[in-house]
C-alpha positions in Angstrom: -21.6 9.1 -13.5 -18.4 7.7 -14.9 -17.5 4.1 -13.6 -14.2 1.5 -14.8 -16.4 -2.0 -14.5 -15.0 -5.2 -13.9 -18.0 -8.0 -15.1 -15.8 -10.9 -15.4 -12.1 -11.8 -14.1 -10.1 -11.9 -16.9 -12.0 -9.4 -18.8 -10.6 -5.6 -19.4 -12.1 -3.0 -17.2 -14.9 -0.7 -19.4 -15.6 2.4 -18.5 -19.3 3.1 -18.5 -22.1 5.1 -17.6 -24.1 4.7 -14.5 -26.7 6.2 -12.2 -25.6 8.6 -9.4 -24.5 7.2 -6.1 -27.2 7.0 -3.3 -25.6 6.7 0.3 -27.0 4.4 2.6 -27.6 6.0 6.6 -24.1 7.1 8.1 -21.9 7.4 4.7 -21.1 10.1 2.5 -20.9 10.2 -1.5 -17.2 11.5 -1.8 -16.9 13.4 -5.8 -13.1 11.8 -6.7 -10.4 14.0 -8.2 -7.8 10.6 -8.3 -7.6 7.4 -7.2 -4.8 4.8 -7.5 -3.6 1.4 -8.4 -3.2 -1.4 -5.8 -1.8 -4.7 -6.6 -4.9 -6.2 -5.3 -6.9 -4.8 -8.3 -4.8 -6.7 -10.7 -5.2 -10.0 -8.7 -9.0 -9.5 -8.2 -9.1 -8.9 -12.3 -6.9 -12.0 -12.6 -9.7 -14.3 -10.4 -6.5 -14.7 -8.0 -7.8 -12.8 -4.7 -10.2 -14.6 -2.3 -13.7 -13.8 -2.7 -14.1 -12.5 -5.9 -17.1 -10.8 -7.1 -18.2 -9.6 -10.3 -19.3 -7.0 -11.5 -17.6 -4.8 -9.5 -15.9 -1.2 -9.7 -11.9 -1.7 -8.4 -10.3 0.9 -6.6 -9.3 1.1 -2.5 -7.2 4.6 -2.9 -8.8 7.6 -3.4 -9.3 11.8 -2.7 -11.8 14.1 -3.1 -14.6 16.5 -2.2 -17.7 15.4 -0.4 -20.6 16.2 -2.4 -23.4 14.4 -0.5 -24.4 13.0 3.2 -26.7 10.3 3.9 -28.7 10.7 6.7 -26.7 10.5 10.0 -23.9 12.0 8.5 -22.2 15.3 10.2 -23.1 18.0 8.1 -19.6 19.4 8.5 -18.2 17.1 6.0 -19.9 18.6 3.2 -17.3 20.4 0.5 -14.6 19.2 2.5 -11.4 18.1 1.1 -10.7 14.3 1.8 -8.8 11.2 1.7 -10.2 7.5 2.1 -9.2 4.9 4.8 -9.9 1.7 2.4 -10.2 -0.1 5.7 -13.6 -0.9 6.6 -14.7 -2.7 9.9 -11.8 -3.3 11.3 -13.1 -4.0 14.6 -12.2 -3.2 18.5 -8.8 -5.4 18.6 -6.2 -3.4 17.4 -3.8 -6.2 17.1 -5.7 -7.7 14.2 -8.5 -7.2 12.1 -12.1 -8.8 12.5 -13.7 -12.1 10.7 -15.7 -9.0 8.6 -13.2 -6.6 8.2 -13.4 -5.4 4.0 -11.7 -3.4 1.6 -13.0 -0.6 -0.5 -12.8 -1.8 -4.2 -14.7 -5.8 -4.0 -17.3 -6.4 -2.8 -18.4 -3.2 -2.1 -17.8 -0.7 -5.3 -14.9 1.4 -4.6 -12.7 4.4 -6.2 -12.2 4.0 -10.3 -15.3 6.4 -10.6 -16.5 9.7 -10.6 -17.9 9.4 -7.3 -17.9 6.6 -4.4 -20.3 5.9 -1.3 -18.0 5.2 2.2 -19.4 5.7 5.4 -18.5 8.6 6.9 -15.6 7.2 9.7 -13.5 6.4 6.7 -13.0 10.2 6.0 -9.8 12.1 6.9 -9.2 16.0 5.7 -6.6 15.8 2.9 -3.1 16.7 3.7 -2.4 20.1 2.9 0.7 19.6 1.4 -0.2 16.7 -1.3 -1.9 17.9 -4.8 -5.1 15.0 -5.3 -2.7 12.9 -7.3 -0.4 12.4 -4.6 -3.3 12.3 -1.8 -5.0 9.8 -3.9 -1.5 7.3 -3.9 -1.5 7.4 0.2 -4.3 5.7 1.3 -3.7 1.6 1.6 -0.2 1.7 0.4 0.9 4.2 3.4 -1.5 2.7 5.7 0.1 -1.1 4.8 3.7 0.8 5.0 3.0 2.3 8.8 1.9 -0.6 10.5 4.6 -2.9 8.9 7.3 -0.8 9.8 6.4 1.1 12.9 3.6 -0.7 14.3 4.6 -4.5 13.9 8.5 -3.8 13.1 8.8 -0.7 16.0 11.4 1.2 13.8 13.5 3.2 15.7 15.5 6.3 14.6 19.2 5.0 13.9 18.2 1.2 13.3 19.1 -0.1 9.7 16.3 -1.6 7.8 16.5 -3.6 4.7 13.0 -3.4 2.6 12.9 -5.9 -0.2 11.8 -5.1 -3.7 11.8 -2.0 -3.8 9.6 -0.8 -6.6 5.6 -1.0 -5.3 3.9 1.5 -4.0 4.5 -0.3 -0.1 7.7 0.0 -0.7 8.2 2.9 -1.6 6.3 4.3 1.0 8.3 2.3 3.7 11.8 3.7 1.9 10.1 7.4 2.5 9.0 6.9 6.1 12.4 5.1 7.3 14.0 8.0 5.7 11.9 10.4 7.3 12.2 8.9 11.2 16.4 8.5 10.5 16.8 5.1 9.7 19.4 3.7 7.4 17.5 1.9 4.6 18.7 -0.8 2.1 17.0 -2.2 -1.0 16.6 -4.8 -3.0 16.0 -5.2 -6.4 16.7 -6.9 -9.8 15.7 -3.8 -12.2 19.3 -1.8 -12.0 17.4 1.5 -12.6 14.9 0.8 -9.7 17.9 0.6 -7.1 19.0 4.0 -8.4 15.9 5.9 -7.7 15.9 4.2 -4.0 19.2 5.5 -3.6 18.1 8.9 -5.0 15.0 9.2 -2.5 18.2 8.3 0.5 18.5 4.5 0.4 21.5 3.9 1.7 22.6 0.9 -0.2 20.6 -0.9 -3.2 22.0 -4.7 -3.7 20.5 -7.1 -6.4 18.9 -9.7 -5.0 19.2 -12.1 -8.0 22.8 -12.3 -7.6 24.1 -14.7 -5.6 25.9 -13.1 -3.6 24.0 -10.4 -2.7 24.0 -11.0 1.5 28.1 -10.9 1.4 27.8 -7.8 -0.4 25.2 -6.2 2.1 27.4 -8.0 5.1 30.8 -6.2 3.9 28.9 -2.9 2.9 26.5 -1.9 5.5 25.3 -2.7 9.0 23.5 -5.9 10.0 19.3 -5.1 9.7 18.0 -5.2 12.9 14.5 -5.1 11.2 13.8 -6.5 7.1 10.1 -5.9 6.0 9.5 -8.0 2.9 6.4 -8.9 0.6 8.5 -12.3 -1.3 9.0 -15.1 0.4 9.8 -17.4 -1.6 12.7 -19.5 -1.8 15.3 -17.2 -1.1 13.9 -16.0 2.5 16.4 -17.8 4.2 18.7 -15.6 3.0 16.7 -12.8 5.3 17.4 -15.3 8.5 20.7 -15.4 7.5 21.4 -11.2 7.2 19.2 -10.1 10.1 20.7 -9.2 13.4 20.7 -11.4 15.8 17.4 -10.3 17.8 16.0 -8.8 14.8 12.6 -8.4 13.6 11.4 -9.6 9.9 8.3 -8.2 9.0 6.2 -9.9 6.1 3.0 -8.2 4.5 2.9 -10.5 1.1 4.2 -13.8 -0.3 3.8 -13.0 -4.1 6.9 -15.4 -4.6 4.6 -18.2 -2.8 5.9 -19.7 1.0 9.1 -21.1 1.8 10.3 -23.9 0.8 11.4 -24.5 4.6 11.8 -22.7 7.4 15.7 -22.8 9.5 14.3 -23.5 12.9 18.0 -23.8 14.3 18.6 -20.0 13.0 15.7 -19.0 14.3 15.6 -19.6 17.6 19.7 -19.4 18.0 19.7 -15.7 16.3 16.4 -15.0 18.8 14.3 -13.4 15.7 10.9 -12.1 15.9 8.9 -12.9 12.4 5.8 -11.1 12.6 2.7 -11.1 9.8 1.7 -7.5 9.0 -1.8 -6.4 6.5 -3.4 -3.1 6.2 -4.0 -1.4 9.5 -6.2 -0.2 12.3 -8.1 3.2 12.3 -5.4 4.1 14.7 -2.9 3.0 12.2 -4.1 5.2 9.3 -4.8 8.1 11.7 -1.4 8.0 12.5 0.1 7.8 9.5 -1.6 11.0 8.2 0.2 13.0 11.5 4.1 11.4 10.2 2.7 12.0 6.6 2.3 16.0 7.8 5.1 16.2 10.4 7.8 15.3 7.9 6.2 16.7 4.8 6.2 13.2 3.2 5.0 13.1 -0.7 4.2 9.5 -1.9 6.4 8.6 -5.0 4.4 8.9 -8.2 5.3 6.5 -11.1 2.6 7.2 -13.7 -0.9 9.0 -14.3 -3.4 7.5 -16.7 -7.2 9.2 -17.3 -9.8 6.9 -15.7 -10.9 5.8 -19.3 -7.3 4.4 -19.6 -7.6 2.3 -16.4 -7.1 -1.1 -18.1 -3.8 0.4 -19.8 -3.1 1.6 -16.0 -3.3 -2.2 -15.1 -1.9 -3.5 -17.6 1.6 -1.7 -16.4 0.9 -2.2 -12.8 0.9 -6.6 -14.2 4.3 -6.2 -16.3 6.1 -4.5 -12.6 7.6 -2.0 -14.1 6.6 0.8 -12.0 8.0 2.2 -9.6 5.5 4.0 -7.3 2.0 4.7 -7.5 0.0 4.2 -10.8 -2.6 7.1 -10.5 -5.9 7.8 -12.4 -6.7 11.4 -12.9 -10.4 11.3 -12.6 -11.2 14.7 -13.4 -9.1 15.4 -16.0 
């Protein structure tokens, strides 16, 4: 088979050839039609992800066909149609995952391949209404989406949310599902033509966050956010305390512009806001994001498809930011 390796961080992927897939007791070899890019497969190439190890085949996101079954493994999984829970071990609390809860995609080898072994509970039929490419984007983005917005941040129909950098595949995938359960949704974003698509896919406000006076402007414009899910940080998150209504929720999944400088205590207590931590999600979680997926026809947002021997040119967009959606690889192609 076909396999993108990582042998070193800060190396380019290479595709290469390898020996078949052999699934242990209990998993299944899945054939892949797509897979897609995750922001974690940059940082793992980059040595900037905990636990790195090389070599390794990236990938957490993928779809395809079941082709084999290790023993153990229901028979009536063969030739069927799936997508991938990149969760794995997880664990009985479903408030938080367990001390050995993994990813698919480091350590173990995951999607940028012709074929992948997962054990069999991380199989879900493929929605019906998705092509592979856009079946393939779902997985960990949608999964990370669900629980931050309507697990951890209990969206409600009505509310107003703000989502911060809008651009990702998260965040486009909370922008579709606020949408879709008839919230009011506002974006940020520096790249002028990135607020325009959010407002396309029924954002309804997009505000640059690099101008100062960006909060005003979202003050005089729109409704107070009684819930902001953001991935920043950073130094401007007090503006975030400062918009929020008061007994708001701010939900956080990421810090890739590093912790705060400081925290407004007086704010936070006085305004009575809830910040909660958000990552990934619960088989539950994923489950349930398949059935609002399906009930509302959602279609994750697609920036760009590459062939899997193009992967490193796949993450060499996904380091520059300029996409906005899912990077895809087209396995089969």
């Amino acid at each position: 088979m076909r396999a993108l390796l990582l042998q070193n961080v800060k190396e380019p992927v290479t595709l290469q050839s390898r020996g078949d897939v052999q699934p242990s007791p209990g998993e299944v070899v899945v054939r892949l039609q797509a897979a897609a890019l995750n922001r974690r497969d940059y940082w793992i190439t980059q040595g900037m992800y905990p636990g790195v190890r090389t070599p390794v085949v990236l990938g957490s996101d993928g779809a395809g066909v079941v082709s084999r079954l290790g023993k153990g493994a229901s028979e009536n999984w063969l030739n069927q149609e799936v997508v991938i829970n990149p969760g794995i071990g997880w664990g009985d609390d479903v408030r938080v995952q367990s001390e050995g809860f993994e990813i698919l995609g480091m350590p173990r080898d995951g999607t940028f391949a012709d074929e992948t072994a997962v054990p069999a509970d991380l199989l879900h039929p493929r929605p019906t209404h998705l092509d592979w490419q856009q079946s393939a984007a779902l997985p960990l983005a949608g999964l990370t989406a669900y629980r931050a917005l309507m697990v951890q941040g209990e969206l409600k129909a009505g509310e107003t949310v703000l989502v911060t950098g809008i651009g990702g595949g998260v965040a486009t995938m909370l922008l579709r599902f606020a949408v879709a359960v008839g919230a009011e949704v506002i974006v940020t974003s520096s790249d002028a033509s990135k607020r325009e698509r959010a407002l396309q896919l029924g954002a309804v406000g997009a505000l640059d966050y690099t101008d100062s006076e960006w909060v005003k402007q979202c003050r005089s414009l729109h409704k107070a956010p009684s819930l902001i899910i953001d991935s920043a940080g950073g130094p401007d998150y007090g503006s975030l305390l400062e918009l929020v209504k008061s007994g708001g929720r701010i939900v956080n999944y990421g810090c890739t512009a590093g912790a705060p400088p400081q925290l407004d205590l007086i704010r936070l207590f006085w305004k009575q806001i809830h910040i909660v931590g958000s990552t990934m999600g619960s088989p539950d979680d994923f489950a349930s994001m398949l059935e609002l997926v399906h009930r509302h026809q959602i279609e994750p947002v697609i920036d760009q498809v590459f062939p899997l021997e193009a992967g490193d040119s796949a993450l060499k967009r996904m380091a520059n930011s300029d996409q906005f959606g899912k990077i895809v690889l087209d396995i089969q192609s």
